[in-house]
Each structure stands twice: as structure tokens, then as C-alpha cells.
C-alpha positions, 0 to 999 in steps of 0.5 A, spaced: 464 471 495 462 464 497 462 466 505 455 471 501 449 470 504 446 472 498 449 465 494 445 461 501 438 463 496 441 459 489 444 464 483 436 466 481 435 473 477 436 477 482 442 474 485 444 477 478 442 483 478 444 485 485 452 482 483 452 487 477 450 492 481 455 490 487 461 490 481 459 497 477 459 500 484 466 498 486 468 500 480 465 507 480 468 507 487 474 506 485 473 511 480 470 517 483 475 516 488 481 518 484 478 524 481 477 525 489 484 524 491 488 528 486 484 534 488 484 532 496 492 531 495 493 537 491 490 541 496 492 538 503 500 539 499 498 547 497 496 547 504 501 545 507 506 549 503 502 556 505 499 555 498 491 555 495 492 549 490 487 548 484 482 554 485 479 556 477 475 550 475 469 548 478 467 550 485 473 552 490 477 548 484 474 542 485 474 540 478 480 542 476 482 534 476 477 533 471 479 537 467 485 536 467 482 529 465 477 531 459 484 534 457 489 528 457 483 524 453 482 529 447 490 530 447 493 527 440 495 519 442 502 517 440 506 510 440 515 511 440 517 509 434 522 504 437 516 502 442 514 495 442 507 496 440 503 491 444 506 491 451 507 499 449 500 499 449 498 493 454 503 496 460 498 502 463 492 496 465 497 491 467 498 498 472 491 499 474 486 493 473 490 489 480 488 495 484 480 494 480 480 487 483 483 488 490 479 493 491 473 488 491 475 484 497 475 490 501 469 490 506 466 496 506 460 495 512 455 490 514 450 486 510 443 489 507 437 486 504 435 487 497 429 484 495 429 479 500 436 477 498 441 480 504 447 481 502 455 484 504 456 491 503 463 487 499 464 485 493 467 478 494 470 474 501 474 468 498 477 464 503 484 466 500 483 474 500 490 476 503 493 471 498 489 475 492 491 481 495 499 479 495 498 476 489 495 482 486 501 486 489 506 482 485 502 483 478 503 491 479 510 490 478 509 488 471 506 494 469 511 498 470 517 494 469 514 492 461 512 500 460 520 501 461 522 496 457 517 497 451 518 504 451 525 502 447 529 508 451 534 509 456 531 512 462 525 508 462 528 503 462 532 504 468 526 506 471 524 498 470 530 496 473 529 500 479 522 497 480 524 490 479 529 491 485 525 495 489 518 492 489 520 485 489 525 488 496 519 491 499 515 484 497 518 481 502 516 486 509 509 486 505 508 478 506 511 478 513 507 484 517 500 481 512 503 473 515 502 477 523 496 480 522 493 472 519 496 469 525 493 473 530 487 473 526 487 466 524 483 467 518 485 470 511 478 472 509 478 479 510 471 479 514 474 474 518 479 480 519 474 485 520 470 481 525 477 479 530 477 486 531 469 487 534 467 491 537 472 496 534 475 499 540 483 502 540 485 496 544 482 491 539 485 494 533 491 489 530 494 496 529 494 494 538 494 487 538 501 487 534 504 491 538 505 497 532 512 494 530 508 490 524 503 496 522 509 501 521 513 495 516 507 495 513 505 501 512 513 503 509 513 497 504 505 499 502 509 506 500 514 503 497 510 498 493 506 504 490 512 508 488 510 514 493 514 519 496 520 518 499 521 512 495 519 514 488 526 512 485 523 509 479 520 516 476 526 520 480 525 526 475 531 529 477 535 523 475 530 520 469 526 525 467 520 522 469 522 514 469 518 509 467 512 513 464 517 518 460 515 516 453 507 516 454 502 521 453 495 522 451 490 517 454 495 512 456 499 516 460 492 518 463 491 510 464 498 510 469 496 516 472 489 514 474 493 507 476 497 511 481 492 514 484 488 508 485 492 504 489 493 509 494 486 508 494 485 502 494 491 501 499 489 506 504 482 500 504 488 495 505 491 499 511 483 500 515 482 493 513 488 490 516 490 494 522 484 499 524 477 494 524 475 495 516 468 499 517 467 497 524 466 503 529 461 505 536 453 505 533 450 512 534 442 512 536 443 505 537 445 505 529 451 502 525 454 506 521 460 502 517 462 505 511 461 513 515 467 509 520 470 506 514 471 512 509 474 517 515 479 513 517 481 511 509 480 519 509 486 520 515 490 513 512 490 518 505 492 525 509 498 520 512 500 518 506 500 526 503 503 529 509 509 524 508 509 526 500 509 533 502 515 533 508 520 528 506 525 528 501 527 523 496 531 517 499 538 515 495 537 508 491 542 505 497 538 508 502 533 505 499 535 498 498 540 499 506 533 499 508 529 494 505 534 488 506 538 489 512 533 493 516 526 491 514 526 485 512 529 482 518 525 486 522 519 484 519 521 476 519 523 478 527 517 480 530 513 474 526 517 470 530 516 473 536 508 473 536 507 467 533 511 464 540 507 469 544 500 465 541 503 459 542 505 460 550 499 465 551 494 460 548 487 464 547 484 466 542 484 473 539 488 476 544 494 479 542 502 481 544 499 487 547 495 483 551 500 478 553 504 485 555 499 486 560 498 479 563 505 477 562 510 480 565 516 476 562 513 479 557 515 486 556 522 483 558 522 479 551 520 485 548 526 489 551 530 484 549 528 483 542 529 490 540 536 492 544 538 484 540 536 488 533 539 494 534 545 491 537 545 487 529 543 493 526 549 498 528 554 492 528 553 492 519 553 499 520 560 499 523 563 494 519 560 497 512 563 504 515 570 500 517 570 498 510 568 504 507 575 507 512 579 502 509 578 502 502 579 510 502 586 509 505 588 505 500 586 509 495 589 514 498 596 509 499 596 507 492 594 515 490 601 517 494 605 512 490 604 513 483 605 520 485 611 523 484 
């Protein structure tokens, strides 16, 4: 907000009103594009299983979700008897209201004029906006680890302990990439961000200058941190009868559904921000058309996000913690020290590890060597994890033989 030109003209009447407006639209944005991504979901997934989805309400079934809506909110609410009844009742928004306020750090296009007041097409620009957007990712957390507890049931309950574990594992993947992409960038203004990537070519993407190891980490810990399939261990209905949300019903249950979806939205911005220059994209007629680029790459983030739900199954709990702590982790710390080494010998502002492959031959042989080094490490715990696991099973099998008769 402070980096607005529209605060350059003094908090007049109008510099008010055009903020309302700003906010009112983010979250009418934010709203309308869940109703949207229930649908989008639901059809992409019956297509891909050869399916026609949702067809009865509304044209072609586009309103299904709606009604689906209109239903959870006249269904008859209810509280658990051995709830506790205020963070029972408090729980679904601490879910939803980060995601509201991430979104507004999020730049959608370039600047307008309103009334001689001109004006980013963002609701705020902090000089702090990725350490909001960390912030608010922790905060999630509480929301579904407080309606486990509160619900006073035991299935709930373990899907809180599972989110307590698993959010706060992936966490860590998530500050490392998100801490390579703001030192490429040197800034943590998201428009900062946006505008290192101009003129928004492949190349200038972070998706690029990162050289991809960063993205793919942080793409697979955002989905963590949203619970979505492959790691949706906290709501595993197989194993918890639906997890964390098990008790609620009505409007509350409407508030963590509208939640889940939100952050896949608001997420899905995250990724375009960071990685794949924001609303940035080639001019037509001479035209920038910043938000058309922005919302069709947010549109291919969410069908990503869709088609893994749709062909991936669900990881074990010790496969998903293997994979947070001893392959992401270091994975993510590793190659944070090696961009950093990279900026510091290469010296240029702006150019990235793609970049220093290209003038730097000894470049690529640090990368060859870096990885072949990781995976050395990598299959040396799995050998010894799969060694430990040989020999306790002899012994079992020894002193099965000697009680034996």
C-alpha cells in the first residue's frame, strides 16, 4: 500500500472511496472464484475419468455449485455436545480469513486512473509482502488444528495432530524456495517481484532463472500446505471418516469448504506471482492486457493442481513425512546456497542460475555435481534405513525361533 501512487495525492474522499472499492473487489474476487473452482474442478476431474460432471443445475450444470451452497446454508446448524463452543465456532474463519488477506498483496495488472487518482490494480504493496504471505500460511494452520481439538472426538483429533506435523514440515520447503526467489529478486515487494520478471518472456520467469529445482519444491510443499491430494492425510476419509471437519456441518462446514477452495485460488495467484511474472505478458495492438495473462495462467496453475488430484493417490503418513524431512528440506536448503554462491560470483543484477549456466561453463559442472552429491546422500539413508529394517526383521525372526518349541 505504501509503494501506491494513489497515497502520492494525500487520503482525500476519493482516495477512500477508490480503496473501499479496491477491497470490496478483492473480496468479491476471491468469492466468485471459488464458486467458479468447485465447478472447474469438478468437471476437469469427470473428464478425465470419462465422466460428464455436474449437468442439472443451471446451464450445462454451472450452477451446481451454487446450489450446492444455497443448501449448506439453509441446512439446520448444530454444535457437539463435547465441543468447546467458541473455538468450535471460531476455527472455520481462522481457515479462511489468511487466505482473504493474502490475496491482497497479490498484483493483478498495471496501474489505472480513477478520478485523477491513479492507481495499482492491487489492493496493497508492503515492503514486507512475502514475509505477510509466510506469516499467513502459518496462521492457516491453527484453523484446522483447533476444529480437531474443539470438536472433542477422536478422529478429528488425529486429523489435528496430522496437520500439526505435516504444515509445519512443509513450512520449511516453503520459506527456503520463497527465500531463492527474494534473493534473485532482491526485494519482498511482490510488484518488485512482478517487475524483475519484465518484459515477461519464458526466459525472464523465476520459473527460469531458478533453474526449476526451486519451483517444483515449492509447488509440492504449497500443495501440502493446502492438504490437497496426494497429501490429504489430515481429512483421509479412509482412515478418519473425513478428518478434521468430521463434526461440522451446516454453514460451518460451508465456511472450511469455501476455505479449501480459497486457498487453492489464492495459492495458485502465489505461484504466477512468484515464478511466472504476475500479470506480465506480450502487448496486443500495442495493449497491455495484464489481468487477461494473469487469470490464464492462474486458470493452467489450477487445472495442474486438478489433474494431480485426479491421477495420484494418497501418500502414506511416512511417506509423507520421508519426503518432507530428508528429501525437501535439504533439497530446498541446498539449492538456496547454491544460487546465493551463484549471485555472488556472477555479480549482476537480475540474471539468474539459468543465466550463469549459459556464460559460465563451470557453471553446469557445479550443478552436475551438486545433484549427483544429493542423490549420493539420498540413497545412502535409504540404504541404511532398508539395512535397519533387514536386521530388525532377522531378529524378530531369531528370537521367534527361540521361544519357539
Amino acid at each position: 500500500m505504501n509503494g501506491d501512487p494513489l497515497f502520492s495525492h494525500g487520503l482525500s474522499l476519493a482516495v477512500w472511496v477508490i480503496l473501499l472499492v479496491k477491497v470490496i473487489a478483492v473480496f468479491a474476487i476471491v468469492l466468485l472464484s471459488v464458486l467458479f473452482m468447485v465447478m472447474y474442478e469438478r468437471k476437469a476431474i469427470a473428464r478425465l475419468g470419462v465422466r460428464y460432471g455436474p449437468n442439472r443445475a443451471g446451464p450445462n450444470g454451472w450452477l451446481q455449485s451454487l446450489a450446492d451452497g444455497t443448501k449448506l446454508l439453509f441446512k439446520e446448524a448444530f454444535t457437539v455436545r463435547t465441543a468447546d463452543k467458541l473455538v468450535y465456532k471460531i476455527a472455520p474463519y481462522l481457515m479462511l480469513v489468511p487466505m482473504m488477506v493474502v490475496f491482497a498483496i497479490v498484483p493483478l495488472g498495471g496501474t489505472i486512473t480513477i478520478a485523477h487518482h491513479t492507481t495499482e490494480l492491487q489492493l496493497a504493496d508492503p515492503p514486507w509482502g512475502i514475509l505477510w504471505l509466510l506469516m499467513m500460511s502459518g496462521v492457516a494452520v491453527y484453523g484446522v488444528m483447533l476444529a480437531g481439538w474443539a470438536s472433542g472426538s477422536k478422529y478429528p483429533l488425529l486429523g489435528s495432530v496430522r496437520a500439526s506435523a505435516q504444515m509445519v514440515s512443509y513450512e520449511a520447503v516453503l520459506g527456503l524456495t520463497t527465500a531463492t526467489v527474494v534473493l534473485m529478486t532482491r526485494s519482498l515487494h511482490t510488484s518488485a517481484i512482478v517487475a524483475a520478471q519484465q518484459p515477461g518472456t519464458l526466459y525472464d520467469w523465476n520459473f527460469i532463472h531458478t533453474a526449476i529445482v526451486p519451483f517444483v519444491l515449492f509447488f509440492i510443499a504449497i500443495t501440502a500446505e493446502m492438504e490437497r491430494p496426494p497429501f490429504d492425510l489430515l481429512e483421509a476419509e479412509e482412515e478418519l471418516s473425513g478428518g478434521y471437519n468430521m463434526e461440522y456441518g451446516s454453514i460451518d462446514f460451508a465456511w472450511f469448504y469455501l476455505a479449501g477452495y480459497a486457498a487453492l485460488v489464492t495459492n495458485s495467484a502465489i505461484i504466477v506471482t512468484l515464478w511466472f511474472g504476475g500479470p506480465d505478458g506480450p502487448r496486443i495492438a500495442g495493449h497491455s492486457i495484464g489481468p487477461f495473462w494473469f487469470v490464464l495462467k492462474v486458470l493452467i496453475v489450477l487445472y495442474v493442481f486438478v489433474w494431480i488430484r485426479a491421477t495420484l493417490p494418497r501418500l502414506r503418513y511416512d511417506q509423507l513425512m520421508d519426503l518432507g524431512w530428508k528429501r525437501m528440506i535439504p533439497a530446498a536448503l541446498a539449492w538456496l546456497m547454491i544460487v546465493a554462491g551463484f549471485q555472488v560470483t556472477n555479480n549482476v543484477s537480475g540474471s539468474g542460475v539459468a543465466h550463469f549456466l549459459v556464460t559460465r561453463e563451470w557453471g553446469l559442472a557445479a550443478i552436475g555435481a551438486s545433484i549427483v552429491l544429493f542423490w549420493l546422500l539420498v540413497r545412502a539413508i535409504d540404504v541404511g534405513r532398508d539395512a535397519a529394517t533387514i536386521e530388525d526383521a532377522q531378529e524378530t525372526l531369531a528370537a521367534r525361533e527361540v521361544s519357539e518349541p
